[in-house]
C-alpha positions as semicolon CSV with decimal commas, in nm:
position;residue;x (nm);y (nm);z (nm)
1;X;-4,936;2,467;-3,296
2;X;-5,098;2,460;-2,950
3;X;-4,782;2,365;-2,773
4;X;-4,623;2,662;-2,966
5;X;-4,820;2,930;-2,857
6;X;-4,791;2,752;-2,526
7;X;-4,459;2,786;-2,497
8;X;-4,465;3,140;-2,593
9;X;-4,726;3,179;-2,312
10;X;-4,479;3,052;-2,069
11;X;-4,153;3,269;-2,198
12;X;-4,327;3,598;-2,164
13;X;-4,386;3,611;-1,828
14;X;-4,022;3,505;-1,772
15;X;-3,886;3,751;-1,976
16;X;-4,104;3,983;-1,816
17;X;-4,005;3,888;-1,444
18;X;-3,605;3,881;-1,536
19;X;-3,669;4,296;-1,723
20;X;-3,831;4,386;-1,403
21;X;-3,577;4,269;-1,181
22;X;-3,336;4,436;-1,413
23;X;-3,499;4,761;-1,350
24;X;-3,552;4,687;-0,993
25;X;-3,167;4,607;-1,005
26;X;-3,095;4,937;-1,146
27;X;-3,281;5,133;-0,852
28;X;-3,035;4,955;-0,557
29;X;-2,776;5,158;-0,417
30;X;-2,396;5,070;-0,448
31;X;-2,231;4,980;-0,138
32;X;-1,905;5,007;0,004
33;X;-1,650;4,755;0,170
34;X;-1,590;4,745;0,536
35;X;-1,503;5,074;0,686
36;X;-1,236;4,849;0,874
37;X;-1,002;4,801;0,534
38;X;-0,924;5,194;0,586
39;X;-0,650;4,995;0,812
40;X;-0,613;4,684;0,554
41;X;-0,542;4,861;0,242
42;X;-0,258;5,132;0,331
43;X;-0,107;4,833;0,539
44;X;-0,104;4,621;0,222
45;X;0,031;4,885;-0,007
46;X;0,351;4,940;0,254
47;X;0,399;4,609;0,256
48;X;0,412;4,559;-0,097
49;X;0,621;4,822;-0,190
50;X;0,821;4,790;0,082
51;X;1,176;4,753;-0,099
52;X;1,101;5,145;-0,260
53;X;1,000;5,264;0,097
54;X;1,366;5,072;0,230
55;X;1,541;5,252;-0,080
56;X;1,365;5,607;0,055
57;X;1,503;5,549;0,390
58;X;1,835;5,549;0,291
59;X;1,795;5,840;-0,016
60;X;1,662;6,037;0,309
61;X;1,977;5,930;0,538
62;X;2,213;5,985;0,245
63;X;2,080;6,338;0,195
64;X;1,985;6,435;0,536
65;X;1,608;6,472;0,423
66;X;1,396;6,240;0,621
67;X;1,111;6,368;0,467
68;X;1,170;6,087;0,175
69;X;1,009;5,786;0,400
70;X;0,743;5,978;0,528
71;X;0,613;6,123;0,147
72;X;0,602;5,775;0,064
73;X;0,424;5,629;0,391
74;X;0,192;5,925;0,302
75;X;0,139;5,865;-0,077
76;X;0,074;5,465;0,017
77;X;-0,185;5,548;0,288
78;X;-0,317;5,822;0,023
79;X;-0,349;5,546;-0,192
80;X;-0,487;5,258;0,005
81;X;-0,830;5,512;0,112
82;X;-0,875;5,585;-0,270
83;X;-0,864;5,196;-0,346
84;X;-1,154;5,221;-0,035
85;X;-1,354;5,523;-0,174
86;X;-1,331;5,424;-0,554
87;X;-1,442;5,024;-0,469
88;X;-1,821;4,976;-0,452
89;X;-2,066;4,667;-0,542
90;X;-2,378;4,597;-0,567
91;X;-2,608;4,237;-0,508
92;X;-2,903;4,215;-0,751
93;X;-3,165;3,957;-0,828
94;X;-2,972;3,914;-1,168
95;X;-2,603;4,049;-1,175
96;X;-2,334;4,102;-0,868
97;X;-2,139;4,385;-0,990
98;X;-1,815;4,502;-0,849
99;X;-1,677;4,902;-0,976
100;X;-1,299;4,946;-0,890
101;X;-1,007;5,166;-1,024
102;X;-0,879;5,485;-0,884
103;X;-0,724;5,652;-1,200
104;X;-0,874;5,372;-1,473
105;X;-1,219;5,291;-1,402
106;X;-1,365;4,936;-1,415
107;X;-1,750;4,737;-1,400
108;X;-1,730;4,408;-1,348
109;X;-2,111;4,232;-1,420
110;X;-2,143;3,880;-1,330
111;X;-2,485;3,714;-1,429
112;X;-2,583;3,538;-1,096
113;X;-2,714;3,217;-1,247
114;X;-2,308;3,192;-1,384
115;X;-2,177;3,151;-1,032
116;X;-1,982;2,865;-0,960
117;X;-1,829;2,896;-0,633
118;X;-1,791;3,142;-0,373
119;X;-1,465;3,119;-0,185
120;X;-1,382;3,312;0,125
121;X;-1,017;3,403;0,223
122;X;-0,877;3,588;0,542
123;X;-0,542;3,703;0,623
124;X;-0,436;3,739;0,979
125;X;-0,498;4,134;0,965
126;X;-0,855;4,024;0,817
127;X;-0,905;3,825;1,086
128;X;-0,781;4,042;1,359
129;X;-1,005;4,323;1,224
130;X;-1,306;4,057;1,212
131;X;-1,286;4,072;0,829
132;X;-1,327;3,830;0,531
133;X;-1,252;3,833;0,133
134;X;-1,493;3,718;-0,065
135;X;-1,373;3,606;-0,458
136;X;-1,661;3,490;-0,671
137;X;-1,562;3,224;-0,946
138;X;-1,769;3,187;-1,278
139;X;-1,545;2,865;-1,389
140;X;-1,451;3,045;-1,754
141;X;-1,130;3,102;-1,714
142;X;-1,012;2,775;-1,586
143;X;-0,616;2,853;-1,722
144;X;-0,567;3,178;-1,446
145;X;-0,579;3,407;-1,767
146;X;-0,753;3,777;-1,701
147;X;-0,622;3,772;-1,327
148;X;-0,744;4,163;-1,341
149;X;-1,090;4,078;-1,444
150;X;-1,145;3,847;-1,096
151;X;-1,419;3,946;-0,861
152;X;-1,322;3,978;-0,542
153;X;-1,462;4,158;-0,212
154;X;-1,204;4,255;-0,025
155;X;-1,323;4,267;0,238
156;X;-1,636;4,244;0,421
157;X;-1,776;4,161;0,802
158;X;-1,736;3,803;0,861
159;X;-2,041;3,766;1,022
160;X;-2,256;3,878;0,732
161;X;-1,995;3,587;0,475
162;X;-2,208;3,268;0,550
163;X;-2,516;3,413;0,409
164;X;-2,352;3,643;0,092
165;X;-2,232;3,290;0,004
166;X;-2,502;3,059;0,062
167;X;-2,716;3,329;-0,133
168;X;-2,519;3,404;-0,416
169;X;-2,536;2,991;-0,482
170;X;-2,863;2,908;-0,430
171;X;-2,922;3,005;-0,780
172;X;-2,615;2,793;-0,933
173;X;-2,709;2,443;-0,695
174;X;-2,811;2,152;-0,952
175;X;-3,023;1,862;-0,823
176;X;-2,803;1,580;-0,664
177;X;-2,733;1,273;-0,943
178;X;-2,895;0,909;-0,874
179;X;-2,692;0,679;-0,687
180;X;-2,633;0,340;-0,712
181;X;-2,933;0,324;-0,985
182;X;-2,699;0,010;-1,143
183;X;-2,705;-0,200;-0,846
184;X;-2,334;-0,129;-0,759
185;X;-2,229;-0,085;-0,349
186;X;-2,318;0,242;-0,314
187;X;-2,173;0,471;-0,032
188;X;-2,542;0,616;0,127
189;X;-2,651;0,977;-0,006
190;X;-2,468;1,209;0,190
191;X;-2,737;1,416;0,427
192;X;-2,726;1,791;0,409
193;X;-2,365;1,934;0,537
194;X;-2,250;1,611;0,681
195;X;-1,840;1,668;0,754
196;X;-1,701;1,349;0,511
197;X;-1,315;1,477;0,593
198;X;-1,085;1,638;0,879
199;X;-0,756;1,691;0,938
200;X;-0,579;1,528;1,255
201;X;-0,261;1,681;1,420
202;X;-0,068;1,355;1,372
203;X;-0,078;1,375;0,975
204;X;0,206;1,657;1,005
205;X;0,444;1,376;1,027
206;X;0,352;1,361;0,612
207;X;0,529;1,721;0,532
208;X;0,883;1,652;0,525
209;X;0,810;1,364;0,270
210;X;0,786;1,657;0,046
211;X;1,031;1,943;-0,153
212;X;0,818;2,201;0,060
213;X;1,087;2,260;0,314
214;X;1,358;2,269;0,066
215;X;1,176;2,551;-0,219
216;X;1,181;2,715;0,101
217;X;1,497;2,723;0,228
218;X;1,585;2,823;-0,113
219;X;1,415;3,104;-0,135
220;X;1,538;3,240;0,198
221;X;1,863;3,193;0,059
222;X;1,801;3,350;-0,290
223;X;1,585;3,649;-0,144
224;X;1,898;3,710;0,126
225;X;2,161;3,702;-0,122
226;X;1,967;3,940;-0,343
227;X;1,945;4,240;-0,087
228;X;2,341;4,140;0,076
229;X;2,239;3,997;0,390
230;X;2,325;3,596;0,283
231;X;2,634;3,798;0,196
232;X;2,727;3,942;0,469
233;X;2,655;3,650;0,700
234;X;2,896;3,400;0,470
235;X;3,170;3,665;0,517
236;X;3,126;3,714;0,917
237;X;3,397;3,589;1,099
238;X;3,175;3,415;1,292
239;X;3,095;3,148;0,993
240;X;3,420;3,171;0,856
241;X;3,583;3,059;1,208
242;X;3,292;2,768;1,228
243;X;3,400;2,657;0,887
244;X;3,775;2,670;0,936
245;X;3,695;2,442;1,284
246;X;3,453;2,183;1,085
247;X;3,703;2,149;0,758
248;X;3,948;1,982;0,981
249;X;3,674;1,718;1,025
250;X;3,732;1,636;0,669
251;X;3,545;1,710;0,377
252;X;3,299;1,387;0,405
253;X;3,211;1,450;0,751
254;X;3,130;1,810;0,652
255;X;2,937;1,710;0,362
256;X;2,739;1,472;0,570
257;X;2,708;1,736;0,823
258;X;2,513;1,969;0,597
259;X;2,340;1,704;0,438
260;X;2,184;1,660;0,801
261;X;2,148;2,020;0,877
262;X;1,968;2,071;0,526
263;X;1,765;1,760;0,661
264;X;1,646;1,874;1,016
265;X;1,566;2,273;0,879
266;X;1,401;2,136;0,558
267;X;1,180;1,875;0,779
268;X;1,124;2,176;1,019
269;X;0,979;2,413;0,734
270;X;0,793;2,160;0,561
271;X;0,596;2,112;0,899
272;X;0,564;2,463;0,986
273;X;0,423;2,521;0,641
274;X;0,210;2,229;0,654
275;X;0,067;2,327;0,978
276;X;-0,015;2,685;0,887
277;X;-0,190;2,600;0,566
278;X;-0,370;2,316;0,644
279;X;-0,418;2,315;1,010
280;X;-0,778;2,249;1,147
281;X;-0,932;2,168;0,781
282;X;-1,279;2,022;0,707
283;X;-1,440;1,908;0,482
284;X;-1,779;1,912;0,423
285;X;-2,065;1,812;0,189
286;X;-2,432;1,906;0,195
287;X;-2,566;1,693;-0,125
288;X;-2,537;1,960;-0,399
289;X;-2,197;2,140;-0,256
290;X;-1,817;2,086;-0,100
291;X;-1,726;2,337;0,155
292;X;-1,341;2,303;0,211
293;X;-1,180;2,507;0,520
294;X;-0,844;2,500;0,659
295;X;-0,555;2,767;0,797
296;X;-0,444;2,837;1,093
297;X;-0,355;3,179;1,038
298;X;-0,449;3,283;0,737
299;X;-0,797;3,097;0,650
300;X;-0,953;2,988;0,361
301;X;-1,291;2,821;0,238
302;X;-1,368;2,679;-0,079
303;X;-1,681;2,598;-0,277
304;X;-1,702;2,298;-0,487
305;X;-2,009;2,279;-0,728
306;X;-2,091;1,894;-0,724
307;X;-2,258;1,986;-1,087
308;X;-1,917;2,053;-1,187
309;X;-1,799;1,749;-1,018
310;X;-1,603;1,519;-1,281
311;X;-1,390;1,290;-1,052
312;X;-1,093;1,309;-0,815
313;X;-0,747;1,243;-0,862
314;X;-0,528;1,054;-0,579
315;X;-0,155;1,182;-0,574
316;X;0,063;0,974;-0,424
317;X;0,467;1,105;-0,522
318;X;0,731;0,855;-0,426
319;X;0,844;0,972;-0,138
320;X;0,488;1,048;0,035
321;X;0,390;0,721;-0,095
322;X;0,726;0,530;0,102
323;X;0,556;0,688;0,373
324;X;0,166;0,528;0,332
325;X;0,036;0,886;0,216
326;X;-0,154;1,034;-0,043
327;X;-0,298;1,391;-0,166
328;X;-0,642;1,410;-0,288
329;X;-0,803;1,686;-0,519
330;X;-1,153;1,725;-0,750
331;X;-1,129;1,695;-1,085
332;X;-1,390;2,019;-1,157
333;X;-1,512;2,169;-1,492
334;X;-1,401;2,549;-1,460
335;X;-1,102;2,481;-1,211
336;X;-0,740;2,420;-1,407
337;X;-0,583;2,115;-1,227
338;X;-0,252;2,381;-1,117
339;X;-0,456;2,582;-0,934
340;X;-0,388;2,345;-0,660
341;X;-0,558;2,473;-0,376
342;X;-0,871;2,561;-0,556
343;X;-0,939;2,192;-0,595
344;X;-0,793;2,029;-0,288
345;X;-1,018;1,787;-0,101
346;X;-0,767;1,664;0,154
347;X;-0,410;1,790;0,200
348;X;-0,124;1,546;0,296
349;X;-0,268;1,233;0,495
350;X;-0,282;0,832;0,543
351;X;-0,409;0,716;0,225
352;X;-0,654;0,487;0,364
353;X;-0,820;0,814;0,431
354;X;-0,734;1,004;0,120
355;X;-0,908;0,676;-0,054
356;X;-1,241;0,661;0,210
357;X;-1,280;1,038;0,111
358;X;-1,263;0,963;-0,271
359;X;-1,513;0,693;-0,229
360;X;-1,752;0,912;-0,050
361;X;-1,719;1,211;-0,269
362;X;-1,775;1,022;-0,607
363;X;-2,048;0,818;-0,426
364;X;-1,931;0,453;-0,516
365;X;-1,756;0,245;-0,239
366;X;-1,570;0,024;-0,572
367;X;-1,358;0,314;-0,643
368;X;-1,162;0,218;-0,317
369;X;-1,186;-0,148;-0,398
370;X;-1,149;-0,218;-0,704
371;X;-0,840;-0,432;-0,870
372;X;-0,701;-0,241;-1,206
373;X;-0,584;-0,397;-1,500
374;X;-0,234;-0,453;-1,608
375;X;-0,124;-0,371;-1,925
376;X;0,081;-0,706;-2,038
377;X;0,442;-0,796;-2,157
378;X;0,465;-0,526;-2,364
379;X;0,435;-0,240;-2,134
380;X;0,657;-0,419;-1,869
381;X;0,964;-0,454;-2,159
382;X;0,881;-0,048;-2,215
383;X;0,925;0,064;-1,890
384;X;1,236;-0,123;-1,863
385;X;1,390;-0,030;-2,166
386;X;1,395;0,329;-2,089
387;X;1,465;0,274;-1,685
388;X;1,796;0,096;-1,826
389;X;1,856;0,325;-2,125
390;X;2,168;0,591;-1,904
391;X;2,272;0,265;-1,782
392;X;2,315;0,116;-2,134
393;X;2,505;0,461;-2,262
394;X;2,715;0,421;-1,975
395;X;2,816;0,090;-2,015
396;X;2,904;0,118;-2,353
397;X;3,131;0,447;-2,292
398;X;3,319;0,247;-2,041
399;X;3,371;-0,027;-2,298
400;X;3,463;0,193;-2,558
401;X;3,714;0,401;-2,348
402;X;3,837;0,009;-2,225
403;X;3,867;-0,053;-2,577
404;X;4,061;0,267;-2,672
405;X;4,302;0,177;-2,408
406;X;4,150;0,467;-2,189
407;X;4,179;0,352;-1,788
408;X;3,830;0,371;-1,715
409;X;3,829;0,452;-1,266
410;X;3,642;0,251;-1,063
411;X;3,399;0,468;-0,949
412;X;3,252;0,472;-1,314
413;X;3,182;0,098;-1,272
414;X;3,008;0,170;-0,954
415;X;2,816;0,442;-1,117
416;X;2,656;0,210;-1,377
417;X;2,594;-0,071;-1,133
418;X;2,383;0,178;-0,957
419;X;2,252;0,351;-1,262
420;X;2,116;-0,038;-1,364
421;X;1,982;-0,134;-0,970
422;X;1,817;0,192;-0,964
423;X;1,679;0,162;-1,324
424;X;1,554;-0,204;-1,238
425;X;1,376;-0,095;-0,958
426;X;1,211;0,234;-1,133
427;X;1,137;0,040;-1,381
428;X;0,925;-0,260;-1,170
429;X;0,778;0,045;-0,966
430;X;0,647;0,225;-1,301
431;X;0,477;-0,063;-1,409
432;X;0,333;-0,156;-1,030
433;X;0,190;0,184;-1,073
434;X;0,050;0,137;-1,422
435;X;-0,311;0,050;-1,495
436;X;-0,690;0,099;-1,557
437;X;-1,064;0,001;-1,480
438;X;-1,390;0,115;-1,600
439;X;-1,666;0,103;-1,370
440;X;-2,023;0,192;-1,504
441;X;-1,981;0,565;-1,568
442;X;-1,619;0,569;-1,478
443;X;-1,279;0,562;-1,600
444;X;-0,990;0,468;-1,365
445;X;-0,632;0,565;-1,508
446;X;-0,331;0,501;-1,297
447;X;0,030;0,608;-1,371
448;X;0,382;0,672;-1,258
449;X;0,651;0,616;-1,012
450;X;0,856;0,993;-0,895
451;X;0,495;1,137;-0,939
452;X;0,231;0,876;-0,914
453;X;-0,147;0,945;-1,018
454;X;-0,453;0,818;-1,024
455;X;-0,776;0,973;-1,196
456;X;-1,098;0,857;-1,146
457;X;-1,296;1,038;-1,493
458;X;-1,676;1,063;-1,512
459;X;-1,752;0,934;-1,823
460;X;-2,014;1,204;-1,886
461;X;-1,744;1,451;-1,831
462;X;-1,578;1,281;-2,182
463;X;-1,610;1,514;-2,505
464;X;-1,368;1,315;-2,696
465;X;-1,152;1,083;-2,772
466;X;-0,776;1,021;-2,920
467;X;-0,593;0,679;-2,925
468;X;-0,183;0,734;-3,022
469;X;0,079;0,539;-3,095
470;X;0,440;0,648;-3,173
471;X;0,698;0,459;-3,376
472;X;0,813;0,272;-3,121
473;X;0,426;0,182;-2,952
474;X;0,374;0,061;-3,313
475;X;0,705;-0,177;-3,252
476;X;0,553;-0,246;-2,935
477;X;0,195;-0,310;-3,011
478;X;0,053;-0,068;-2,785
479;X;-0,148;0,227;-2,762
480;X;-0,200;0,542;-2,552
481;X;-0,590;0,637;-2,494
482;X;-0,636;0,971;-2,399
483;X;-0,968;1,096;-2,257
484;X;-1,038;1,516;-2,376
485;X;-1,237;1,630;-2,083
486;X;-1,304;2,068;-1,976
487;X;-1,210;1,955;-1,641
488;X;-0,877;1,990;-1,478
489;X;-0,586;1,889;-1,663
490;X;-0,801;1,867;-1,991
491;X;-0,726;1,513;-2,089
492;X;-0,623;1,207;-1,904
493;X;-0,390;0,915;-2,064
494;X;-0,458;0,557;-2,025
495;X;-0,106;0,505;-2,131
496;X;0,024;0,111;-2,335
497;X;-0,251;-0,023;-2,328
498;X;-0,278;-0,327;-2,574
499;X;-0,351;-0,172;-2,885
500;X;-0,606;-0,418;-3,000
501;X;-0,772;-0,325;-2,710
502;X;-0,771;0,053;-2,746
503;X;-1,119;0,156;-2,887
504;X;-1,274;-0,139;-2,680
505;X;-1,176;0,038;-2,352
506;X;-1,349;0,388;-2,526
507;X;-1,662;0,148;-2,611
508;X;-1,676;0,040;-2,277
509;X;-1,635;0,352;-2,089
510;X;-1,900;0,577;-2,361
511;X;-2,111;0,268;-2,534
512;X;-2,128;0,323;-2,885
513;X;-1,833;0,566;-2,921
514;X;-1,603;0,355;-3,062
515;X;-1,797;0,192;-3,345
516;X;-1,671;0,394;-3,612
517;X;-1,344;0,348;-3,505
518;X;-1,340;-0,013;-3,466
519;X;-1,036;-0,104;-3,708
520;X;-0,657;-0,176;-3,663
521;X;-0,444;0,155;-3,605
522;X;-0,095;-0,025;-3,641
523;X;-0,131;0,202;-3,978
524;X;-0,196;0,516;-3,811
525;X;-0,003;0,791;-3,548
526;X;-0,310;0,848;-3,410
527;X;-0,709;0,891;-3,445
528;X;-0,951;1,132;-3,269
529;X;-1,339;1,118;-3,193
530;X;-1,474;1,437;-3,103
């Protein structure tokens, strides 16, 4: 009874502090963005409606009436100091509110103690003009649903940024978690904003071992095509006469010719991009947040709640991985794992570094060191049944046709001696690439060849549990454990394991959660514990 009215003691003061800083929130003015994006916004509204303003232009030529480009220059500029004069906000003690919309009118409220991170963006305008945009993330809508109802600041001074954002999440900071409290090697508690990460010129040599350069030569190509121009420049005489000069080579030589051309610009834009995005990043950690900045023209700084902090995942595709590199992002409650660059921790590097950072952000040097386990027999004869499988189909439509009387060429024979080298050696690279470890409090899932991963999972990030098995698993005798987390790609696969030793591995990683379920499964397509 005491503690009761004790507790009731305690609540009304706090209720009574939090309604008088809701009426002392009431009394602040509104304030407006920098007088400075009365250049930014009619800038940005040209520029994104530039194909109407192009289509003007010519209306206005066509006609005689030049008056058609400059109504709509006019109407865009109209329109950009609206967006200016109809966008306030305003910084409480309990709510950062945000009130937009020229002809439809919007409040955005965002209870302060919600904020999750802060991140702070600048285009090379914003930074000429000495501006920054400030978005302020909530971690709700982790899928990029209700794009419209984001809060964003666009912009403000950069010099009054650093303290908006250090203010707004002072109130969301959680006391750092215990460290080595099991006796494990422990990396040493990171002392307040300590840089744990930066990017070096040399890693550029990393980009072309990517598809970067070749989405974007594609999209040059698509975009010029649409509006004529890739058109117009495959029918100049100038190409035409090249080509006519180069087919003489012979069609090999000209294939190979492109091939290397395709090469060179593709390397060329991967770096470029590479360069520009991630140029001059750091990392940095001050016990209870990750700060993340990098861009050379365009800049950008991310927050990282370490009390939404679930793990880290270590990409390493084939191609960057030929090449001793890796990609390393956070596994974060609130952030959805294809919102790439909302979770990135180090861009494309060596992986020895890649790895030193994902010890040092998860705060256990084993995570580096540790040996996984290999799944047995079984899952070796899986992966190279279905590495062989086009081979297989191939071989036996040869045969068939042979058998049919069909002449079957000889470049079909070479095609299914490649199909079965190259199946072999997916195949012994799939299961390389395939395994697990639990660590106390962690779950270490490894997986694939073209796009190899591997998730290190909190085990206090774990709200359930599902162990499948399809027809042929049950053949097999193995089992695919998959962890349900809210963090990043919302579940992570620990995929053939030995099916007898399915709900062992979820006892070992959660103790106690797989009692129930401690029975054969052969019986079952699959079981859950939520």
């Amino acid at each position: 009874m005491n503690e009761h009215h004790d507790q009731s003691a305690v609540d009304v003061p706090a209720e009574s502090e939090t309604a008088a800083a809701e009426a002392a929130e009431q009394e602040q003015p509104w304030l407006r963005l920098d007088r400075r994006m009365l250049l930014v916004h009619p800038v940005t509204e040209v520029v994104k409606l530039l194909p109407v303003l192009l289509i003007s232009v010519v209306l206005g030529r066509q006609s005689g009436n030049h008056l058609w480009g400059l109504g709509v220059v006019t109407v865009l500029v109209v329109y950009g100091v609206l967006r200016w004069v109809t966008t306030t906000y305003r910084i409480g003690p309990v709510h950062v509110q945000l009130r937009t919309g020229v002809f439809q009118k919007k409040l955005l409220s965002v209870p302060r103690s919600r904020i999750r991170s802060v991140d702070v963006e600048a285009g090379v305008m914003h930074r000429l003009l000495g501006l920054s945009v400030v978005r302020i993330g909530t971690g709700q809508q982790a899928g990029g649903r209700h794009e419209s109802n984001k809060f964003e600041l666009n912009a403000l001074a950069t010099a009054v940024v650093s303290e908006l954002r250090s203010a707004l999440l002072a109130g969301a900071r959680s006391e750092p978690r215990p460290n080595g409290s099991d006796g494990s090697t422990a990396v040493t508690t990171v002392p307040t904003d300590v840089e744990i990460g930066h990017w070096r010129v040399g890693w550029v040599r990393y980009a072309p071992f990517s598809v970067t350069g070749i989405a974007i030569i594609a999209a040059i190509v698509g975009i010029s095509f649409q509006y004529g121009i890739g058109s117009a420049v495959a029918n100049s005489s100038t190409v035409t006469d090249s080509v006519n000069r180069l087919e003489g080579l012979g069609v090999t030589v000209l294939v190979v010719l492109l091939l290397l051309v395709l090469l060179v610009l593709a390397s060329a834009f991967a770096c470029a991009q590479y360069l520009i995005a991630f140029g001059n990043m750091t990392l940095r950690d001050n016990g209870s947040v990750l700060h993340v900045s990098h861009g050379l023209l365009s800049t950008r700084q991310t927050t990282l709640d370490r009390a939404r902090l679930r793990g880290t995942t270590l990409k390493e595709p084939l191609l960057l991985r030929l090449a001793g590199g890796a990609r390393l992002d956070a596994i974060m409650t609130g952030v959805s794992a294809e919102k790439k660059e909302s979770s990135l921790l180090l861009p494309q590097g060596p992986r020895a570094e890649a790895t030193r950072v994902m010890a040092t952000v998860i705060g256990d040097s084993r995570q580096a060191t540790t040996a996984l386990i290999e799944h047995g027999p079984a899952a070796r004869r899986r992966r190279f049944t279905r590495a062989l499988y086009p081979a297989a189909v191939a071989l036996i439509a040869a045969l068939v046709c042979l058998w049919c009387g069909v002449r079957v060429p000889v470049f079909v024979w070479i095609g299914v001696a490649v199909l079965t080298l190259g199946g072999i050696a997916l195949a012994v690279d799939r299961y390389r690439g395939l395994g697990h470890a639990v660590l106390p409090g962690w779950l270490i899932t490894r997986s694939g060849s073209l796009d190899r991963k591997r998730h290190s999972l909190e085990a206090d990030g774990v709200i359930g549990w599902t162990v499948r098995q399809t027809f042929f698993q049950r053949r097999a005798g193995v089992a695919t454990v998959i962890a349900a987390t809210p963090a990043g790609t919302g579940s992570y696969a620990v995929v053939d394991i030995a099916a007898t030793n399915a709900w062992q591995l979820v006892d070992a990683v959660t103790p106690g959660g797989g009692d129930v379920w401690a029975r054969p499964i052969s019986t079952d397509a699959s079981a859950d514990r939520r």
